[in-house]
N, C-alpha and C positions, 0 to 999 in steps of 0.2 A: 306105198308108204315109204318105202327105202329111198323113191326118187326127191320126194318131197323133201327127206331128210337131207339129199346130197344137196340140192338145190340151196336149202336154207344153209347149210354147211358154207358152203362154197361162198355165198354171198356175207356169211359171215368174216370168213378167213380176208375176203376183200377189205370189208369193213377192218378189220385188225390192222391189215400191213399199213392203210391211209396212217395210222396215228402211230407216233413212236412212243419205245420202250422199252427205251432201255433199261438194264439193271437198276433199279432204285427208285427210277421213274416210270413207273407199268399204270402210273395212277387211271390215264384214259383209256388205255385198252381194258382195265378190271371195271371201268364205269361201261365199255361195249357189253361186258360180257353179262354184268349185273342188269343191263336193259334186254339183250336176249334173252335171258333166262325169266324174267318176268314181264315181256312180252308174249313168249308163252307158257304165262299163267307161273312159275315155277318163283317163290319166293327165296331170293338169293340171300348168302349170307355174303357176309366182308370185312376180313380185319389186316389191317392196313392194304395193301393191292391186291391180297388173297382174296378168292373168292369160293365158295362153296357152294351146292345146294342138295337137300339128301330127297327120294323117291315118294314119292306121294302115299301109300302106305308101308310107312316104316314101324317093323318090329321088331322091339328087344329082345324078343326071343330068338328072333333068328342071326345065323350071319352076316357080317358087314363087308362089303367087298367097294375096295377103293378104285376108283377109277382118278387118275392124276394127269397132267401133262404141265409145262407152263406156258406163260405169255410174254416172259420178256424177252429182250435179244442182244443180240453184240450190236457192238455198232459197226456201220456199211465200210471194208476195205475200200482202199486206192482203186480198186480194178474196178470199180463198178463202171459201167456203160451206160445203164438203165437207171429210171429215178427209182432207188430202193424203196418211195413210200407212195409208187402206184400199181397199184395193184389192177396189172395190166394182165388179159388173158391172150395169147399167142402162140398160134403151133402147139395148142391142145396143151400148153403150158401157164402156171398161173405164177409170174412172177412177183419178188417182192420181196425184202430184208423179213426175216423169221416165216417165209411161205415153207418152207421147209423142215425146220429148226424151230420151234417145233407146231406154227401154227396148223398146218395137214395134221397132224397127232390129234391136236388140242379137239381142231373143230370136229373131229371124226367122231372124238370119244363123248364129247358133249352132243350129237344127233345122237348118239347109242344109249347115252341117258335118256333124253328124251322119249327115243323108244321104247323105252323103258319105265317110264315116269308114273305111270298110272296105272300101274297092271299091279292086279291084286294079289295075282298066282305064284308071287315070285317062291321061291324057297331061300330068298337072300334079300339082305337090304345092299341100293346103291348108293356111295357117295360120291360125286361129281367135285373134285378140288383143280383149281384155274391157279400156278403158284407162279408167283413172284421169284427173282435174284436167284433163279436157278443157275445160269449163267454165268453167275460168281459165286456159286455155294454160298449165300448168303443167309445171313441168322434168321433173315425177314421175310422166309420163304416157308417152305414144308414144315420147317421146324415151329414155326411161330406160331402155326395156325393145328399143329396136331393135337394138342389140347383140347382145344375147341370141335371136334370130329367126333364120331361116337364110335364107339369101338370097334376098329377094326383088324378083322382078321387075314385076309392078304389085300395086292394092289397089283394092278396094271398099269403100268406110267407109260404114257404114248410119247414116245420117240422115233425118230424116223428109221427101219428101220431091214425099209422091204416089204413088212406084213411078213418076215420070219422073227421068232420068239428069243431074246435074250433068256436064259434060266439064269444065268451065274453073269456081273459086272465085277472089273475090276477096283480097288479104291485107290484114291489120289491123297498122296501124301507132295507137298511143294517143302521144299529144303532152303533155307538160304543161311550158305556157306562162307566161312572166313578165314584165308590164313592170314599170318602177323608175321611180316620179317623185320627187316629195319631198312629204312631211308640211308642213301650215301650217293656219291658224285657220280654217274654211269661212267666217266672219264675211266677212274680209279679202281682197286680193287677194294669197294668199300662197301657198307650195307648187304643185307642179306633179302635177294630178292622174290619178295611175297608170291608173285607171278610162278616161279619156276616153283615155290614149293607145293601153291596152287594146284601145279600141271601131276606134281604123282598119286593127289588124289583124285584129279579127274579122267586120269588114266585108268583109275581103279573104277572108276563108277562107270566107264566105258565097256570095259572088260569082265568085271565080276558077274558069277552067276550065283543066283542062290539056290541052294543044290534041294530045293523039297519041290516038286514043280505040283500042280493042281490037275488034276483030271477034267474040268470045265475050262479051265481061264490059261492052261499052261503056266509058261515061265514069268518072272516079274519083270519090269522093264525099269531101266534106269536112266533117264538124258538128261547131262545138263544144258541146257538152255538159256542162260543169262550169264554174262560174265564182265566184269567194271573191273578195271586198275590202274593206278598211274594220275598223275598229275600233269607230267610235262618232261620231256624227250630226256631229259639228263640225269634226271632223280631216277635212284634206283626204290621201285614202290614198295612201299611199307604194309603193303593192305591187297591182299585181292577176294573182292567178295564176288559168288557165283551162284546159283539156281539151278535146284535139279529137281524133276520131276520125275515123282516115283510111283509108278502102278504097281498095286497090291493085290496079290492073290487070296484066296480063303484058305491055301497054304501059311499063312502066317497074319499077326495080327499086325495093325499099326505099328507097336509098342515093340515085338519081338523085332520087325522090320529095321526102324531105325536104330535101336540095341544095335545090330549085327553091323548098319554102316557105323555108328559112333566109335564101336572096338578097331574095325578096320583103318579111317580116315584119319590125320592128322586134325584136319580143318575143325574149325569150331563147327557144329551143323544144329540148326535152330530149323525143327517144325513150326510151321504156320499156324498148323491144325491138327487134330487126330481126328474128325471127324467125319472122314468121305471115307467109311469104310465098305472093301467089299461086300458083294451079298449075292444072295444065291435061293434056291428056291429046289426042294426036293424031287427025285425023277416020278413019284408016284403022288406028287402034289394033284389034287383037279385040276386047276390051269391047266399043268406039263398035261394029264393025262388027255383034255381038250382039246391041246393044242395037236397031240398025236392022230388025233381021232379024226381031224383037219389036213392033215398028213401034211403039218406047216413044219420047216427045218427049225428047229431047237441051235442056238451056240451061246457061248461066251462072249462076254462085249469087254475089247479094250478101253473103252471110252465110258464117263462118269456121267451119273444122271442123279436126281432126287431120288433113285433109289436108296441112293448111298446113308440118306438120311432118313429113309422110313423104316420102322423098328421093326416090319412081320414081313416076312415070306412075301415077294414081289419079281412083277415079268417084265422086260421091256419090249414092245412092240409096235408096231405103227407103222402108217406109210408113208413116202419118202425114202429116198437115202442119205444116208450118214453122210456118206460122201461130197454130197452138195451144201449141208451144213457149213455155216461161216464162209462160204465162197462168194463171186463177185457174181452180180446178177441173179440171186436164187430163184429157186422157182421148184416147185413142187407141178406133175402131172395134175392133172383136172380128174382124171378117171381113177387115181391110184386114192384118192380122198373118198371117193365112193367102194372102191376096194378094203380101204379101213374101216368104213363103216362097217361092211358087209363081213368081215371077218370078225371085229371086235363083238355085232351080234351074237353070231355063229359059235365062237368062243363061250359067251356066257350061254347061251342056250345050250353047250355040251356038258356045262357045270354037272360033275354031282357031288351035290354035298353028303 
């Protein structure tokens, strides 16, 4: 049974990498996934690229256990060598723009539904969700279509990740920073330059630590990453606006986070968002206890997922590594897709509710 699953898996994730889809534009890969799923038999839901479908005996009396992953992707760096939208298998390797990232996730956890799909024994209901603009934290993603879900009680978001278990992710806070000096002739001693007042607060964001640190996720991290100023070689710049990226612990909230830069910084500092907040999942949760029982390695994930925006107790796992994520020529193993399958079973068959 597991073979037949990897088989259809794999010929799926081929099927995906052919068509693009990008953040915004997932339209034809959610039209793949809405044709596999009721190809076999499984009537798919869909609202806007999101796509859904819940277990063939579904009860409201029981638990709902979300199974997540997405389908769209960044778009293909400079380096690539390979055509990122063939989905070419070599060297026991299945290349391809989002083979990785999170297509190996996606298609592993949609066979384990399947496996899933008709058994009447369960002690849980499953929801199968395909999400959109994950990519870019987009409104048009998990968030959009959570409404429409029937209540659930925790998730497993497949991201690549080894086939060892996220408990605790960091959240993502993006900053975009302003100082104001004034304009005057670089000649002269004139004008007050925006750049150099700039530099003592990204000095601070370089070096500050926030002194509460987390037990799961550690310390929080601070870069800035984007930096624009000037006009032209003589003018002393009036303006320098900057970008910092800030990982957040379950040590501190959004809110108490950027409080503590705004008291510190000069700079004007304007969140994007509040809403990629950490999260975290109990050490005596069923998942964790599953996952122990697996003897699979438990950590903290520096890096942001749809967790961030799903409201109950959630794990990230999957196979693939992070590491290959966004790089040039992706590629996800061919075995490690059957690896996820086989763990993501394993997993819910150690469930107790």
């Amino acid at each position: 049974m597991h073979k037949k699953l990897f088989k259809n898996a794999v010929n799926l994730l081929q099927d995906l990498i052919v068509v693009p889809s990008y953040s915004k534009d997932e339209g034809g890969t959610a039209s793949v996934i809405v044709d596999f799923f009721e190809k076999h038999g499984v009537l798919a839901n869909r609202k806007g690229n999101n796509v859904w479908v819940i277990n063939k005996y579904f009860d409201t009396s029981k638990p709902t256990i979300l199974l997540n992953s997405h389908h769209d992707t960044v778009k293909p760096n400079a380096g690539y060598t390979r055509d990122p939208f063939k989905a070419e298998i070599a060297d026991s390797k299945l290349f391809g723009l989002g083979s990785n990232d999170a297509g190996g996730p996606l298609v592993a956890l949609m066979a384990t539904f399947l496996h899933y799909y008709d058994r009447n024994d369960l002690n849980y209901n499953l929801v199968m969700a395909a999400s959109a603009e994950e990519e870019i934290s987009g409104t048009g993603g998990i968030e959009s279509m959570w409404t429409s879900l029937s209540s659930v009680e925790f998730a497993i978001v497949g991201e690549p990740t080894l086939c060892e278990m996220a408990t605790a992710e960091k959240g993502l806070m993006v900053l975009d920073c302003i100082t104001k000096g004034k304009p005057g002739h670089a000649a002269r001693e004139e004008g007050i330059n925006a750049i150099y007042l700039a530099l003592k607060d990204i000095e601070w964001f370089r070096t500050f630590r926030f002194p509460k640190i987390s037990d799961t996720l550690g310390e929080m991290k601070m870069s800035v990453t984007i930096i624009n100023s000037g006009t032209q070689h003589n003018v002393v710049p009036p303006e320098c606006k900057y970008t910092v990226d800030v990982r957040v612990t379950d040590a501190y909230t959004l809110e108490e986070a950027l409080s503590v830069i705004q008291s510190n910084v000069a700079s004007e500092v304007t969140p994007r968002s509040l809403r990629m907040r950490s999260s975290g999942i109990a050490s005596d949760h069923p998942l964790v206890q599953s996952a122990k029982k697996l003897k699979l390695k438990t950590y903290g994930s520096p890096t942001t997922s749809d967790q961030a925006l799903i409201p109950v107790p959630s794990v990230k796992i999957g196979p693939g590594d992070s590491a290959r994520s966004h790089s040039a020529d992706e590629f996800i193993y061919v075995d490690e897709i059957e690896k996820g399958i086989e763990v993501y079973i394993k997993l819910l068959n150690n469930i107790i509710l």
